[in-house]
C-alpha positions in Angstrom: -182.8 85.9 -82.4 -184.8 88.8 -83.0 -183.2 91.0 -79.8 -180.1 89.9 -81.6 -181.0 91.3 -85.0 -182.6 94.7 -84.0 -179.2 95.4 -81.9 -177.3 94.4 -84.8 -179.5 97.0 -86.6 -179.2 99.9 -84.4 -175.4 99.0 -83.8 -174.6 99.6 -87.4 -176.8 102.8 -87.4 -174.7 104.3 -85.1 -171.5 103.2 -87.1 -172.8 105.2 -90.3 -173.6 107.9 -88.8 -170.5 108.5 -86.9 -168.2 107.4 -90.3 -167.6 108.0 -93.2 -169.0 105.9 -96.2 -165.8 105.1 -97.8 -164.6 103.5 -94.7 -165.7 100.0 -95.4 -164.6 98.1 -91.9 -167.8 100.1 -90.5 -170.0 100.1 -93.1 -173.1 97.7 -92.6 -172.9 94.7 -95.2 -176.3 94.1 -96.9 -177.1 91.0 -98.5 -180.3 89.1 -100.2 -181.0 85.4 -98.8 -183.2 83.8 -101.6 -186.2 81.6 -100.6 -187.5 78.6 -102.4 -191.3 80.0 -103.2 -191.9 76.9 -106.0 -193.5 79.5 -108.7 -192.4 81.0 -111.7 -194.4 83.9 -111.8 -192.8 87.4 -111.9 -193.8 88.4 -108.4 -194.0 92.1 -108.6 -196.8 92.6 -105.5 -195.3 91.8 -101.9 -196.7 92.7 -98.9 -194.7 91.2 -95.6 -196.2 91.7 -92.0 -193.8 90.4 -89.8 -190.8 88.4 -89.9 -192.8 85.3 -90.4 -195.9 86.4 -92.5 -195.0 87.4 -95.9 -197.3 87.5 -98.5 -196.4 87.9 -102.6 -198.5 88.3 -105.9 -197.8 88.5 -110.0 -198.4 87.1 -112.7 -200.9 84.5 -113.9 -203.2 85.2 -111.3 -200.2 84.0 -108.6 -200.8 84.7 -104.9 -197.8 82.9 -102.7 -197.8 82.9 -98.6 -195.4 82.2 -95.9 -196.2 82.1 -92.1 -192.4 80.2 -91.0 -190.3 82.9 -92.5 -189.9 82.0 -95.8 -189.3 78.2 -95.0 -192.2 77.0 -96.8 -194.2 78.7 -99.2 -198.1 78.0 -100.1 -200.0 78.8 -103.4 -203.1 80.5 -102.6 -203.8 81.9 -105.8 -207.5 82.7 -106.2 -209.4 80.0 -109.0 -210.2 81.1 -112.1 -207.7 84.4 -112.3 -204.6 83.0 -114.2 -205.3 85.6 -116.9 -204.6 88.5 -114.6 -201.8 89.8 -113.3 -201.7 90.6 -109.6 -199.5 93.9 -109.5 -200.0 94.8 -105.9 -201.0 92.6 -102.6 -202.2 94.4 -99.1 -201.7 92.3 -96.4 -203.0 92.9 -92.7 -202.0 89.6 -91.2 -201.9 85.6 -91.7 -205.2 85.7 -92.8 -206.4 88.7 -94.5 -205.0 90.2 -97.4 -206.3 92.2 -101.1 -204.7 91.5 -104.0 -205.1 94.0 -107.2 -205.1 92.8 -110.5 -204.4 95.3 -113.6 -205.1 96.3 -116.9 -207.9 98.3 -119.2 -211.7 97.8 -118.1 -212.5 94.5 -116.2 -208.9 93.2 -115.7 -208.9 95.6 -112.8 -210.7 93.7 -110.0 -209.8 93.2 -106.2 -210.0 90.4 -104.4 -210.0 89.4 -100.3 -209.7 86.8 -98.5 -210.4 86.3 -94.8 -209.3 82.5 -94.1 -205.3 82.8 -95.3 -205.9 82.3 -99.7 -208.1 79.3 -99.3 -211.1 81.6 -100.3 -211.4 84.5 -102.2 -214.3 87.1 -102.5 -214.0 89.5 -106.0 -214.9 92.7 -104.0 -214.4 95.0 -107.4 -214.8 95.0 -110.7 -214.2 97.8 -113.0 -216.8 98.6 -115.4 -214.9 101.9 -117.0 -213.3 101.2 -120.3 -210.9 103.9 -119.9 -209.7 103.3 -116.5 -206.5 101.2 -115.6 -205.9 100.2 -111.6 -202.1 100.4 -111.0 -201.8 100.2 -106.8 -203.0 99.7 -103.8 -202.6 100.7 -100.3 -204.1 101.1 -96.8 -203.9 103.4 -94.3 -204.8 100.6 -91.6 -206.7 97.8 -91.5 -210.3 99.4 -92.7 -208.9 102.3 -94.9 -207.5 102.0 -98.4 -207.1 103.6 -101.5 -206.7 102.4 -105.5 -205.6 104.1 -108.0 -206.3 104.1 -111.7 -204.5 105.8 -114.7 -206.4 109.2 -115.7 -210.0 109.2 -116.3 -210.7 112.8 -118.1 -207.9 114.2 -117.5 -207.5 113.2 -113.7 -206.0 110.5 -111.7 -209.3 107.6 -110.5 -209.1 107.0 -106.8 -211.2 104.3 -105.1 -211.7 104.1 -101.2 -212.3 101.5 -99.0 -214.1 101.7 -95.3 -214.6 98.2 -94.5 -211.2 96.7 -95.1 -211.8 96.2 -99.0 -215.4 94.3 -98.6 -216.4 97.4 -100.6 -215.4 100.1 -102.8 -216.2 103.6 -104.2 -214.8 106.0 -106.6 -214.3 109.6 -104.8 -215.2 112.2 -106.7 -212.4 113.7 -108.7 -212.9 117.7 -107.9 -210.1 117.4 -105.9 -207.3 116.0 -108.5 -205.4 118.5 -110.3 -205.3 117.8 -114.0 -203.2 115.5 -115.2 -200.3 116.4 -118.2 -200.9 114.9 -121.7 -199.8 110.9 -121.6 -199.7 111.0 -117.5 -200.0 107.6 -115.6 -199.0 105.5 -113.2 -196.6 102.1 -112.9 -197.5 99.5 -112.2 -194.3 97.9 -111.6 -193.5 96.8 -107.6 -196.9 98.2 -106.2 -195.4 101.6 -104.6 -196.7 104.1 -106.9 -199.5 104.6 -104.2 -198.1 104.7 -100.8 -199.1 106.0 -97.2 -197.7 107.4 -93.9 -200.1 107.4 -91.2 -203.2 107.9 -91.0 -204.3 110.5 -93.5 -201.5 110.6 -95.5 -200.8 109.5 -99.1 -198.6 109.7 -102.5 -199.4 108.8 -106.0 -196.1 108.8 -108.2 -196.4 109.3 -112.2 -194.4 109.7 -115.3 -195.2 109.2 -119.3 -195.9 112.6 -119.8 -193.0 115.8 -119.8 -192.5 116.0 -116.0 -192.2 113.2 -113.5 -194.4 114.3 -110.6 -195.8 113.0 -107.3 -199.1 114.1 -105.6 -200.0 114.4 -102.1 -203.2 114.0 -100.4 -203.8 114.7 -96.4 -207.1 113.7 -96.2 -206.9 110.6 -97.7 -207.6 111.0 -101.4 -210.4 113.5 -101.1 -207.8 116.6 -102.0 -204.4 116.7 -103.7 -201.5 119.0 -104.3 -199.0 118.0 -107.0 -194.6 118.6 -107.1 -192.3 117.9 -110.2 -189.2 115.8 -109.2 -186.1 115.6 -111.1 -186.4 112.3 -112.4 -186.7 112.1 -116.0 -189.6 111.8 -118.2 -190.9 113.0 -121.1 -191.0 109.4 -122.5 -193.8 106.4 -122.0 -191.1 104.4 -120.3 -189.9 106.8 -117.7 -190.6 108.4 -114.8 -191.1 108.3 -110.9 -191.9 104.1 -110.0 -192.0 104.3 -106.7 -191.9 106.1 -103.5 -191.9 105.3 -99.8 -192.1 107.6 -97.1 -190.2 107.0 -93.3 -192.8 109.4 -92.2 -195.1 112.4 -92.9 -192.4 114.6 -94.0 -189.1 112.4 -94.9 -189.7 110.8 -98.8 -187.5 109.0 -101.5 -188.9 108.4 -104.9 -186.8 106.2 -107.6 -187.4 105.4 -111.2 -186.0 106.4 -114.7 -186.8 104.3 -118.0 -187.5 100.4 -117.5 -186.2 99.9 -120.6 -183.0 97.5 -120.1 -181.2 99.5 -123.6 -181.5 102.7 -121.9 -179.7 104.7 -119.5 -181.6 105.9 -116.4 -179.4 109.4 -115.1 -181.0 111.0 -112.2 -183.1 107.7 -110.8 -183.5 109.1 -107.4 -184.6 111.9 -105.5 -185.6 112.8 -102.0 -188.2 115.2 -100.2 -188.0 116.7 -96.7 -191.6 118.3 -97.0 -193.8 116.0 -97.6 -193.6 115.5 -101.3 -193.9 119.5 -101.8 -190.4 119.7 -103.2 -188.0 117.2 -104.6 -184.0 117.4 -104.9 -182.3 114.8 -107.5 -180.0 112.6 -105.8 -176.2 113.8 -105.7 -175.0 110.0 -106.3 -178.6 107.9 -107.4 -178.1 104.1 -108.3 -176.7 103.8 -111.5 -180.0 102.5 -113.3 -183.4 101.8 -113.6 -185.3 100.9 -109.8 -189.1 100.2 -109.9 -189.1 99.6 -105.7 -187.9 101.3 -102.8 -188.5 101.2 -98.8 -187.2 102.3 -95.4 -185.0 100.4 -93.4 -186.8 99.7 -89.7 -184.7 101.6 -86.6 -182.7 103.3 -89.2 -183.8 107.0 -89.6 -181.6 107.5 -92.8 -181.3 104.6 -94.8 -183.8 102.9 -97.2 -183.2 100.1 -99.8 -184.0 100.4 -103.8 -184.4 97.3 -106.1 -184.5 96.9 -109.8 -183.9 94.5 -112.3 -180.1 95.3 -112.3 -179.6 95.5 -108.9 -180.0 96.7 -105.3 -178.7 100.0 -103.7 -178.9 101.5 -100.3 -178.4 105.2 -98.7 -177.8 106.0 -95.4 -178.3 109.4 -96.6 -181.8 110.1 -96.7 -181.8 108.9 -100.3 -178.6 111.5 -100.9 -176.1 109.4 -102.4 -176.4 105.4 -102.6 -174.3 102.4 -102.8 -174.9 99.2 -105.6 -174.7 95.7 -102.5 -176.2 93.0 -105.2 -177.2 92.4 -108.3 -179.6 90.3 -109.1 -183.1 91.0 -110.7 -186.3 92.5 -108.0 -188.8 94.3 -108.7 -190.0 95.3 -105.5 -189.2 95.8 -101.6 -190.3 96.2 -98.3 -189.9 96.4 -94.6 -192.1 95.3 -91.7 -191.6 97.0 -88.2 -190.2 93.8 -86.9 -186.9 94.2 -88.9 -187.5 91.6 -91.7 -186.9 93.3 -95.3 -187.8 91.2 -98.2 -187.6 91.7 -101.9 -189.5 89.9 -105.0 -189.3 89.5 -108.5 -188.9 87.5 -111.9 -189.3 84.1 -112.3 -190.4 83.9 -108.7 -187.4 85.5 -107.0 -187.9 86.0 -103.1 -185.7 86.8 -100.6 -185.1 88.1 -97.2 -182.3 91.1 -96.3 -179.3 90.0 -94.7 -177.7 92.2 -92.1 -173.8 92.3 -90.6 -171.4 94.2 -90.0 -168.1 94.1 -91.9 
């Protein structure tokens, strides 16, 4: 089944890259398969390890787990945490994940577990009013990064060395200032991303420029870029951004606000993040989530409440293929894609040709 699937994959690659978008017979046909996850949470963490293993986190402390595929779901939400909302979920296998919770002073906390969700250990705890956790991600299965909304004037980055048993702020010498009302969203958990090994990329907005940084060193140093995504508003800026590898990025984004429009939701980087270019045909609204498609070097899916797009472009120019409500995506190296939202929304990517 899985041979099956990854030649499907690399059969329709080579379709799009030999034709034409507009000709439809050769176009790949995307498509969401809902799961049954028995929660009503808005599941804006998701962290999915293979095609069996996906893990998912949101609202009222919610922490759901598959290890059949999406068959059968379990609730492994930690006790006590139905307060917080768990915006972003690291997972390294069946058994070991971190889940990040949100919000002003001690909202933000981190939790692991070792034994699949039947125990949890609260591994951090923030004791700065002024800071606000927004994402989380790792590097591999000992190195990790958070990141909290600007603490005087500069983005807060915690580290991990020991796979999230423990956690320390880096000094913030390295952080170029942040502009008045800058932050992060926390919105599908890909406002901190990384490629590799050393590599990583915080994306902002709220303040006059949208921007996204770049550290090689993994948080200890950072440059920062302007993309062309709107901002200059509270509710707008970049959401999310994924990178296929140390140089290739997409970022998407624009206002989450359902009442206003969202031009210019897309852009792309062949640099490293040092330069954007706006999208010549973006989706036609608000995304909060975006990933790279597996075996194919130039596509990469987006999600939003409105709807899903893909490129096969390098993030140049994308097509609307659903549109139902997500709120995040993402891709394991196995060729299982999987998106999560709303009201517990989960669902696997669906691949064919035409």
């Amino acid at each position: 089944m899985r041979l099956r699937f990854a030649l499907s994959v690399l059969s329709a690659a080579c379709l799009v890259a030999a034709t034409p978008l507009t000709a439809h017979a050769t176009t790949p046909a995307l498509g969401w398969e809902l799961k049954e996850t028995g929660v009503t949470a808005r599941l804006r963490g998701l962290s999915p390890v293979s095609r069996d293993v996906v893990w998912a986190s949101g609202s009222e402390g919610t922490v759901v787990r598959t290890v059949d595929g999406g068959r059968t779901w379990q609730n492994v939400s930690p006790p006590g945490t139905a307060a917080l909302q768990f915006r972003d979920v690291a997972a390294f296998d069946s058994r070991r994940a971190v889940v990040l919770s949100i919000g002003e002073g001690a909202d933000s906390r981190i939790y692991r577990t070792e034994d699949g969700g039947r125990t949890w250990t609260e591994t951090f705890r923030n004791d700065e009013p002024r800071a606000f956790y927004d994402c989380v991600a790792f590097f591999d299965r000992r190195h990790g990064l958070a990141m909290s909304d600007p603490v005087d004037g500069r983005f807060r980055i915690l580290a991990t060395e020991d796979g999230g048993q423990s956690w320390q702020v880096l000094p913030a010498d390295g952080m170029p200032d942040a502009l008045p009302g800058e932050a992060g969203f926390a919105a599908s958990g890909q406002c901190l991303v990384t490629s590799g090994r050393r590599d990583v990329w915080l994306a902002s907005g709220g303040a006059e420029r949208s921007r996204v940084f770049h550290s090689g060193d993994r948080g200890r140093t950072w440059t920062v870029a302007d993309t062309p995504i709107p901002a200059a508003d509270p509710a707008r800026g970049v959401f999310a951004v994924a990178f296929r590898d140390p140089r290739h990025g997409v970022a998407v984004g624009g206002d989450y606000r359902p009442d206003q429009p969202s031009p210019s939701a897309a852009a792309l980087s062949r640099d490293g993040g040092t330069t954007w270019q706006a999208a010549a045909a973006p989706p036609p609204a608000y995304r909060s989530g975006v990933t790279w498609i597996p075996y194919l070097p130039f596509a990469a899916i987006a999600v939003g409440p409105s709807g899903s797009d893909v490129t096969y472009t390098s993030g140049k120019a994308w097509q609307t293929f659903d549109t139902g409500s997500f709120d995040t995506v993402s891709c394991t190296p196995d060729l299982s894609c999987w998106a999560s939202g709303e009201q517990g929304r989960l669902a696997r990517l669906t691949f064919r040709h035409r």
